[in-house]
C-alpha positions as CSV (number, residue, x, y, z in Angstrom):
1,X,-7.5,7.2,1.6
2,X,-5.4,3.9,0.8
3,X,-3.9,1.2,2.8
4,X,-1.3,-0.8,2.0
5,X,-3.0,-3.9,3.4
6,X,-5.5,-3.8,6.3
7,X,-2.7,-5.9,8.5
8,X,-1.5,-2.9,9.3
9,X,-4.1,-2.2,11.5
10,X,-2.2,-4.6,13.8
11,X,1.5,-3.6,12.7
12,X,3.4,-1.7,16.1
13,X,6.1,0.8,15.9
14,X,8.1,0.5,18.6
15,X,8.7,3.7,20.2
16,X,9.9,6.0,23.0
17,X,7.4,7.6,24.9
18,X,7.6,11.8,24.6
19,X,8.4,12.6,28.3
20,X,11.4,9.1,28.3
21,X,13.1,10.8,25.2
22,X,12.8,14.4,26.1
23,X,13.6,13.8,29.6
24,X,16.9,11.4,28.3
25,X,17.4,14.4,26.2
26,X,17.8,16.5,29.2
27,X,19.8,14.2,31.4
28,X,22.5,13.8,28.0
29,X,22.4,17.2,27.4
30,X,21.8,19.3,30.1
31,X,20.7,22.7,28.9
32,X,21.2,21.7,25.3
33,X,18.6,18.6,24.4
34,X,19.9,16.3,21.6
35,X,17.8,14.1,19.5
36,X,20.2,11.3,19.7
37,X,18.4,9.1,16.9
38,X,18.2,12.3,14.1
39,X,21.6,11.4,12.9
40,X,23.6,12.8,10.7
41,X,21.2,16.1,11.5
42,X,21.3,16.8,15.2
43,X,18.3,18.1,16.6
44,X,18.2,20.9,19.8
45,X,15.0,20.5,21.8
46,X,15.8,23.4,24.2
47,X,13.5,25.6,22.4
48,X,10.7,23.2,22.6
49,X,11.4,23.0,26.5
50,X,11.7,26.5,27.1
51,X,8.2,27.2,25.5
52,X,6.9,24.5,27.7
53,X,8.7,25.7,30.4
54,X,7.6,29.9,29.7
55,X,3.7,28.5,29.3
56,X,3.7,26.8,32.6
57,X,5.4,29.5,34.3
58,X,3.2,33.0,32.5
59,X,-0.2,31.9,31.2
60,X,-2.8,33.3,32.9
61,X,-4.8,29.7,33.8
62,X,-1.8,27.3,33.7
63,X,-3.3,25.5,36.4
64,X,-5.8,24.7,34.0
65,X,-3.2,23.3,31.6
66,X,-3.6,19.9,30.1
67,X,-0.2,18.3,29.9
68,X,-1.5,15.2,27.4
69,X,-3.6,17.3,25.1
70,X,-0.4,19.8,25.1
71,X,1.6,16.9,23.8
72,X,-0.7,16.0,21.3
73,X,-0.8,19.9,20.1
74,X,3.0,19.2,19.8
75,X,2.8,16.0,17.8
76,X,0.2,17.2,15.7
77,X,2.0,20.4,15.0
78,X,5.3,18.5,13.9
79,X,3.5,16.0,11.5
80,X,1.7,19.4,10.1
81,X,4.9,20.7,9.3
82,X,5.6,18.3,6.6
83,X,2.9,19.8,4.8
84,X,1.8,16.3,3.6
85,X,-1.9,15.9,3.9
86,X,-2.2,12.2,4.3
87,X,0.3,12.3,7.1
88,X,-1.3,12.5,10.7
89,X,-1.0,12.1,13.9
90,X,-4.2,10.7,15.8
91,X,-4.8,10.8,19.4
92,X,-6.5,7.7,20.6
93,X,-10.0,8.3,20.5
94,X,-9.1,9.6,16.9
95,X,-7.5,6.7,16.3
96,X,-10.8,4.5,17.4
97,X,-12.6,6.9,15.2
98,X,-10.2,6.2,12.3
99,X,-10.8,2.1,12.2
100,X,-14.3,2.0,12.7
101,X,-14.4,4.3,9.5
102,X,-12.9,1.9,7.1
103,X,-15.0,-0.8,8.7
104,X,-17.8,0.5,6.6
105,X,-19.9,1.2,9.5
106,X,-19.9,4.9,11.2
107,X,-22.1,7.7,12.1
108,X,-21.8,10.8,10.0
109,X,-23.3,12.0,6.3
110,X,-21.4,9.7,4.6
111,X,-18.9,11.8,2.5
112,X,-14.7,11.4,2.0
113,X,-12.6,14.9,2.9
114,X,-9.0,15.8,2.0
115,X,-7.1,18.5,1.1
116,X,-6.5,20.0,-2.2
117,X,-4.8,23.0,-3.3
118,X,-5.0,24.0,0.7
119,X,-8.5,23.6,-0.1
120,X,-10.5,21.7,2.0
121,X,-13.3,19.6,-0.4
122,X,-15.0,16.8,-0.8
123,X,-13.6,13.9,-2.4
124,X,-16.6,11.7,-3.1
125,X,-20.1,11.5,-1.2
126,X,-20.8,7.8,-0.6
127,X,-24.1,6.4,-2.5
128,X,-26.7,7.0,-0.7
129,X,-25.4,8.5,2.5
130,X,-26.9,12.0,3.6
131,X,-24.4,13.7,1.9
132,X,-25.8,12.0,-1.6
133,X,-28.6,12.8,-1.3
134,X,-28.7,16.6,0.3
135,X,-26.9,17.3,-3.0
136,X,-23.3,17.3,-2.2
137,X,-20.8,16.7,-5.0
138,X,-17.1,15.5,-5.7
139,X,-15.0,18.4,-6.1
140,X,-17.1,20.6,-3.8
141,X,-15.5,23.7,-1.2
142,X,-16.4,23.5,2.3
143,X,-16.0,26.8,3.4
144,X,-17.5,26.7,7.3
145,X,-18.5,24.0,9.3
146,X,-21.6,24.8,11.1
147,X,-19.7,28.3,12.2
148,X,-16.2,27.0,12.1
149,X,-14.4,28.7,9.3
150,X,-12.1,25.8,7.7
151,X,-9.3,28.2,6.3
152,X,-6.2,26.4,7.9
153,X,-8.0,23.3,9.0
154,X,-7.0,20.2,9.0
155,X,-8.4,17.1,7.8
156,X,-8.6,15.3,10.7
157,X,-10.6,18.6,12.4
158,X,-12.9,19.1,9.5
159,X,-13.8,15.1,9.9
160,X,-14.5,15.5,13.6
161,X,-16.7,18.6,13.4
162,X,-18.8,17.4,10.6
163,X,-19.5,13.5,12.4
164,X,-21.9,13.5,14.8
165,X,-24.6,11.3,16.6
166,X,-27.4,10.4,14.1
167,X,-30.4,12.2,14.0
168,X,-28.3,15.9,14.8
169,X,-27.9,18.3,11.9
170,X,-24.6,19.7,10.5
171,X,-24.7,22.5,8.4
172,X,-21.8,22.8,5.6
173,X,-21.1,26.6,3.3
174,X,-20.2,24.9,0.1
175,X,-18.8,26.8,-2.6
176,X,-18.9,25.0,-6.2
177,X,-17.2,25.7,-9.6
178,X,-20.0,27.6,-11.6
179,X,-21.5,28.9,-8.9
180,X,-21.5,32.9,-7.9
181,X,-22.0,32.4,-4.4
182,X,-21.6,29.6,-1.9
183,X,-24.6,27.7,-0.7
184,X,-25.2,26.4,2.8
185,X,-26.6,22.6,2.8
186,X,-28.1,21.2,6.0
187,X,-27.8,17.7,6.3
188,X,-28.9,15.6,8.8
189,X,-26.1,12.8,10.4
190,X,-27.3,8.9,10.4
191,X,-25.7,5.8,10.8
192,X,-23.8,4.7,7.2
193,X,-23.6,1.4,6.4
194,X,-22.1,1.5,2.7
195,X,-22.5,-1.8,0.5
196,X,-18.8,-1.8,-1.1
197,X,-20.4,-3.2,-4.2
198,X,-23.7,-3.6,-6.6
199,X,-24.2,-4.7,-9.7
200,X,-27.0,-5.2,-12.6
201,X,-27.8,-6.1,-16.3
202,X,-28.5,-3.1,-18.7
203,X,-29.4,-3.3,-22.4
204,X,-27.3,-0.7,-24.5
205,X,-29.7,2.2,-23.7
206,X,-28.9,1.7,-19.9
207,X,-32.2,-0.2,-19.1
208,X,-31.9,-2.9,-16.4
209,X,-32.9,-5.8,-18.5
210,X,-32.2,-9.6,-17.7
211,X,-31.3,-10.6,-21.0
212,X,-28.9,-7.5,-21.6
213,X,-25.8,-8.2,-22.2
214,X,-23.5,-5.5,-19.9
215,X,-22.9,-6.0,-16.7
216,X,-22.6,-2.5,-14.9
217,X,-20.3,-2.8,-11.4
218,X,-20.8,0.2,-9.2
219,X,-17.6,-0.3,-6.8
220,X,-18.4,2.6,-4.1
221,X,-15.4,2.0,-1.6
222,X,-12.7,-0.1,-1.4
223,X,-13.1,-1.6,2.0
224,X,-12.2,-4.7,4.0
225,X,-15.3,-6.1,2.8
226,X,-14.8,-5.0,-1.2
227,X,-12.6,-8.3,-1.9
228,X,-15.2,-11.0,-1.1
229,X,-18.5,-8.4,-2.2
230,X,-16.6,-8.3,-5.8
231,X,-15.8,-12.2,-6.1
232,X,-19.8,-12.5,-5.4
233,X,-20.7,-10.4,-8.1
234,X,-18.1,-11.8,-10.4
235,X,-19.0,-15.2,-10.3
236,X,-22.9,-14.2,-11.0
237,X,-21.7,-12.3,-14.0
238,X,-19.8,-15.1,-15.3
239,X,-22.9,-17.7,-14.7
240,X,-25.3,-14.6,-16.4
241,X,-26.2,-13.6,-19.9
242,X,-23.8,-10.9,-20.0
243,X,-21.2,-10.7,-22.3
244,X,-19.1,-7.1,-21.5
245,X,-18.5,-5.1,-18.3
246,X,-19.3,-1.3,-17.1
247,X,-16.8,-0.7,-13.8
248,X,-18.2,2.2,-12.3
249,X,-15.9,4.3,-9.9
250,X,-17.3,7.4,-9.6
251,X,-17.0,8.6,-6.3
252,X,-14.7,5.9,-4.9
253,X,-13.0,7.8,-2.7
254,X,-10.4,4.6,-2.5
255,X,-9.6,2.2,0.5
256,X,-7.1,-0.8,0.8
257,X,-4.8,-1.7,-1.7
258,X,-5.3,-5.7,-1.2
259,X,-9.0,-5.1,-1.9
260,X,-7.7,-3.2,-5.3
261,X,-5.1,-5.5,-6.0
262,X,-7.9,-8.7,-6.0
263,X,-10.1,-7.5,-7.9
264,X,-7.5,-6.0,-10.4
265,X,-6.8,-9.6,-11.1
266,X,-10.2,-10.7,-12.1
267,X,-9.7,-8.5,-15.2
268,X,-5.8,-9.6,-15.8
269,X,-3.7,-12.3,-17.2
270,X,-0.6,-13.6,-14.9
271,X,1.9,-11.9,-14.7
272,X,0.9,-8.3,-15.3
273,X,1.4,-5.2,-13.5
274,X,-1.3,-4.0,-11.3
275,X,1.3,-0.9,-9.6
276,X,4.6,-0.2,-8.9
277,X,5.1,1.0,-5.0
278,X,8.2,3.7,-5.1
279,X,10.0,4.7,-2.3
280,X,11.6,7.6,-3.2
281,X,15.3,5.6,-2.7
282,X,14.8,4.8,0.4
283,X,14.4,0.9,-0.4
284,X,13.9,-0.8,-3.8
285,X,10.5,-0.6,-5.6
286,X,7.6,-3.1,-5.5
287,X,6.1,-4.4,-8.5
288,X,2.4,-5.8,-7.6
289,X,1.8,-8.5,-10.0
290,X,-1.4,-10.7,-11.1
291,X,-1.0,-13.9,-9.9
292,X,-3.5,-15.8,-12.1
293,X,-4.9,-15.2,-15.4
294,X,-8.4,-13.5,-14.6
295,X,-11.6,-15.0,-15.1
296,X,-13.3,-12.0,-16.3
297,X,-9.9,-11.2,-19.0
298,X,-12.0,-12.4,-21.9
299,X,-14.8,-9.7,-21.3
300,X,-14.7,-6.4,-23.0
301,X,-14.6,-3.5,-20.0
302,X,-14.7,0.1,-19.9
303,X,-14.0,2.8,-17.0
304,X,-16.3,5.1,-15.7
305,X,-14.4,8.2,-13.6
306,X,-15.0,11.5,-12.4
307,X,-13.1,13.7,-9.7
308,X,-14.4,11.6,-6.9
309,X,-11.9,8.7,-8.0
310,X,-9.6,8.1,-6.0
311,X,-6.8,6.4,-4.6
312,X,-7.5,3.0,-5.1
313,X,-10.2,3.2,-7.6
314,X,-7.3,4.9,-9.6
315,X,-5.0,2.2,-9.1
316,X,-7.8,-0.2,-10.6
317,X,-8.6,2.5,-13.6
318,X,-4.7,2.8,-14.8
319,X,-4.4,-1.2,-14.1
320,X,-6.9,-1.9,-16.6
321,X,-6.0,0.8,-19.1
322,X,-2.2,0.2,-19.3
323,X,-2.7,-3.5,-19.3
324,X,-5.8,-3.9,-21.3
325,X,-5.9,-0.6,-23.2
326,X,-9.5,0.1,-21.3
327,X,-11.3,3.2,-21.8
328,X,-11.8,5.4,-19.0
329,X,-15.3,7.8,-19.5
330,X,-15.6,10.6,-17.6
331,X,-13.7,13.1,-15.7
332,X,-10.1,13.4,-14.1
333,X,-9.4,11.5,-11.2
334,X,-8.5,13.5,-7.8
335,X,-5.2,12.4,-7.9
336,X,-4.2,10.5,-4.6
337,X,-1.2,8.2,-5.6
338,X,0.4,7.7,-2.1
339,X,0.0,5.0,0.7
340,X,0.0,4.9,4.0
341,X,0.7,3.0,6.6
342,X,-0.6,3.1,10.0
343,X,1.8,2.8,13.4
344,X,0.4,2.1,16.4
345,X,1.8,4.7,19.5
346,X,1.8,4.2,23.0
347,X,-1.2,4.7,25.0
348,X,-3.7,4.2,22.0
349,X,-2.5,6.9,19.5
350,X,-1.5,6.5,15.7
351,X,0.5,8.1,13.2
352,X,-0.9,7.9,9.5
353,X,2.6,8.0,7.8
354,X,2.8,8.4,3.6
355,X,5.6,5.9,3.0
356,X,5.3,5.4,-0.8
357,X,4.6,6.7,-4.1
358,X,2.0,4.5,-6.3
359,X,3.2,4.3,-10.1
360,X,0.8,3.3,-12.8
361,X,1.8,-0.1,-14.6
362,X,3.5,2.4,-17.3
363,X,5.3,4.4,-14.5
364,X,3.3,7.2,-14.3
365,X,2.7,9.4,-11.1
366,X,-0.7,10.0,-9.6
367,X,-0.5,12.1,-6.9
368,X,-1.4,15.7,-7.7
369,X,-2.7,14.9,-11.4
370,X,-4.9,12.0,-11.5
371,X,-5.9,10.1,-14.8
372,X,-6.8,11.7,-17.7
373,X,-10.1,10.1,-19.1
374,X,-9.6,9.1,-22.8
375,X,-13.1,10.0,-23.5
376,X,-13.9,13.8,-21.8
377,X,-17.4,13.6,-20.5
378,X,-18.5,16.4,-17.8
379,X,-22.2,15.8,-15.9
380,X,-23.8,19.6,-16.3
381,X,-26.3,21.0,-13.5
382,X,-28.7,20.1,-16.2
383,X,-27.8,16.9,-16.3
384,X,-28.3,16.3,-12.4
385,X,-31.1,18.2,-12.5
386,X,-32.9,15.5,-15.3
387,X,-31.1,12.7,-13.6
388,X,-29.5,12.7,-17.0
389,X,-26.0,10.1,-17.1
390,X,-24.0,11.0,-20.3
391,X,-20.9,9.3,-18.9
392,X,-22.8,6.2,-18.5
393,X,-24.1,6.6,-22.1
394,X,-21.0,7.0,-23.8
395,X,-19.5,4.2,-21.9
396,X,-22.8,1.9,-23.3
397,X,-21.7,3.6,-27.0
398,X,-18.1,2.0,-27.0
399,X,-18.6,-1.2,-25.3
400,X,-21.3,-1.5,-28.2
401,X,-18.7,-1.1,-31.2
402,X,-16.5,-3.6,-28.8
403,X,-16.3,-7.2,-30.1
């Protein structure tokens, strides 16, 4: 997930309502129903109104038709058709569901979902959600939800099956890489309330130890709360005994791009490019610049990553490794490099619209490849298994040669 700035939250887009524009269509047109504002392409909605037309007429329970929900089929099905995953339509209680999400606050088991490949998986678990701790990984393959197969389902159906009232149990058919068989995985829903940030001093062999001297930031999402939770942390690292940083963004599934853009400039001098917004043409490009030299600049930093970074947390990563020549430990990011933007419908509805393209300071793309770690480190079963960190270790190894 990322946001261009939460304001849009409260941004409108003024619209037509679907029966005043089909209806002026028909009035116009008469049998044939003109989109009027599709210009230079003219678009014929006779189809559309003879399949409404045939369904109200011939299916067997058409008394029992719902007219709204039918409309919202149709939205849906258009905004499907771009074949964009981020791109949806919600319907209002979706739409309810939606905000309260990126609140930090919901009912569920705690875990981001998207599409990849056509593959529904999970992007991140959230620290110590349900999700964490039942064993679920980044990367993972839902197969079924409880006894919903997901082939063909969409993102914004997966999310509704699998939330739920706390206390009630959802059971997921996981399939990993690895593994010969997929695994069921019964977790029980509860309500998540996600610190955006923590933080601690290690020594160098990754002991919490008051007089080490690294600081190791675990950022876990990038929400409306990240900003402030990061400037708290900040300023106790730079009144503490440490001396270089650890930013962890391991299953960051991402968030708002303010949030990414203000703490970005903790770690930067003025002047410097956090990420380039593209438009494809369709307007000029954005540069996102630091604004101030950042406090924590003189402190040497590396990256942690793995496949559950995205979106915003890959926006920081490249930030600080174009800029700053950072490392980045781990593993490749997802690869979520578009944003957003949310517009308000009539009657309570949204539409989640990708409207840009986000471009690392050094113009590269993200979407669909991710970053690259400069130093490969993979987490095996064994590791897991001994609650073994080897990313975290390496990371420790180069901030220790760092001056």
């Amino acid at each position: 997930m990322f946001w261009k700035n939460k304001k849009i939250y409260f941004y409108s887009l003024a619209i037509i309502g679907v029966f005043a524009v089909f209806g002026l269509g028909i009035w116009v047109g008469g049998e044939r129903v003109v989109c009027k504002v599709c210009a230079p392409e003219q678009v014929d909605f006779s189809l559309f109104w003879e399949a409404w037309n045939t369904l109200g007429q011939k299916y067997i329970r058409n008394g029992e038709l719902n007219t709204q929900n039918m409309i919202y089929g149709a939205i849906s099905g258009m905004v499907r058709s771009l074949e964009d995953p981020y791109t949806e339509f919600f319907n209002p209680q979706d739409t309810k569901t939606f905000v309260n999400d990126t609140s930090g606050r919901f009912e569920g088991v705690g875990m981001e979902v998207g599409l990849k490949n056509n593959q529904l998986q999970v992007v991140a678990p959230l620290e110590g959600t349900p999700a964490d701790q039942a064993g679920i990984r980044a990367g993972d393959k839902i197969l079924k939800i409880d006894s919903a197969v997901t082939t063909d389902m969409t993102v914004e159906k997966a999310i509704s099956l699998i939330r739920g009232q706390k206390g009630t149990e959802v059971t997921l058919l996981i399939m990993r890489n690895g593994w010969s068989a997929p695994k069921e995985f019964k977790i029980v829903r509860a309500l998540i309330e996600v610190p955006s940030t923590k933080w601690k001093i290690i020594d160098y062999s990754g002991i919490e130890n008051s007089q080490g001297e690294v600081a190791y930031i675990k950022i876990s999402q990038f929400s409306d709360m990240a900003s402030g939770d990061f400037s708290r942390v900040a300023f106790s690292v730079l009144n503490g005994p440490a001396k270089k940083i650890i930013l962890d963004l391991r299953n960051n599934p991402g968030g708002y791009l303010d949030a990414a853009q203000q703490i970005s400039e903790w770690f930067l001098s003025k002047g410097q490019t956090i990420v380039i917004e593209d438009f494809n043409n369709k307007q000029e490009r954005t540069d996102f610049k630091a604004r101030n030299n950042g406090s924590l600049l003189p402190y040497p930093a590396v990256v942690l990553i793995n496949q559950g970074s995205a979106s915003a947390s890959e926006i920081l990563a490249a930030a600080l490794r174009d800029n700053r020549g950072v490392k980045l430990v781990g593993e490749t990011s997802f690869g979520k490099g578009s944003v957003q933007e949310l517009a308000s419908l009539t009657g309570g509805s949204a539409l989640k619209i990708t409207i840009a393209d986000w471009l690392t300071p050094k113009e590269a793309r993200i979407t669909g490849v991710g970053l690259e770690p400069d130093v490969k480190v993979e987490l095996t079963e064994e590791d897991y298994q001994n609650d073994k960190d080897p990313q975290l270790d390496k990371a420790l190894e180069i901030l220790k040669a760092l001056q």
